[in-house]
N, C-alpha and C positions, 0 to 999 in steps of 0.2 A: 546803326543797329547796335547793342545792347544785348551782351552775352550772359547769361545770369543760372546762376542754379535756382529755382524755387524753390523753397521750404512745404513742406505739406500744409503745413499752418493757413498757408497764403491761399492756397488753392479750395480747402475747406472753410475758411472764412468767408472768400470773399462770395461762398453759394448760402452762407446761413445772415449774411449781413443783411437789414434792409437799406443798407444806403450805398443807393447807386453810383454816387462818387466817391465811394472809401474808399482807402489805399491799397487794401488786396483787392477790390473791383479794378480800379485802374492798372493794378499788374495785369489781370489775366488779361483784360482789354487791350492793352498794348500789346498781351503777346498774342492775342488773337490778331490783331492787326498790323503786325512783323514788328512794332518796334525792339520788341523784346523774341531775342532769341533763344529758348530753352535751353540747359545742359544738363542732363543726366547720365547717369549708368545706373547698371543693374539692380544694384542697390538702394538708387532713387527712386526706380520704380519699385519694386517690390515694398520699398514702405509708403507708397500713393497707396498699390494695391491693399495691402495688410488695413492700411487706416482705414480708409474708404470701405473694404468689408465687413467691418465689426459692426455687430449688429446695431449699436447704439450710437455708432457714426453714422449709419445709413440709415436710421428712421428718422435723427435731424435736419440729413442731408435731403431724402424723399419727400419731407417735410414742408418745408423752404422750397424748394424745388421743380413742384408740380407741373409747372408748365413747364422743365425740360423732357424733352423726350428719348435724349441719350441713356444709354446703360453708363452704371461709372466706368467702369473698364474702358468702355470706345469716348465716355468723353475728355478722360483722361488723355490717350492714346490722340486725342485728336488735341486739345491742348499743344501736344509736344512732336508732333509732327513736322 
């Protein structure tokens, strides 16, 4: 396993990318899949949250998106669980 901070970048790329084998696709994949194991604090999260809420990050993200059915907040939170 593989201990790693995520960049916010990584996490909002790889939901506006079309391509299923980029490199921020295969972070999140890994860490959905334990290879990669998340490391934050407060501070990491609070600028998921902050990015992720503005308004013109979230109509790209919505956008792209459609077929999740997570809220960003829980699918963040589920990421890094």
């Amino acid at each position: 396993m593989v201990y790693a901070v995520i960049d916010t970048n990584i996490i909002v790329s790889s939901f506006i990318t079309r391509n299923p084998s980029s490199p921020t696709r295969r972070v999140i994949n890994s860490m959905l899949s334990g290879k990669i194991k998340p490391l934050y604090n407060d501070e990491i999260l609070d600028e998921y949250f902050e990015f992720l809420l503005r308004s013109k990050t979230l109509e790209v993200f919505q956008r792209n998106t459609r077929k999740h059915t997570l809220s960003d907040k829980t699918f963040i939170l589920f990421l890094i669980a």
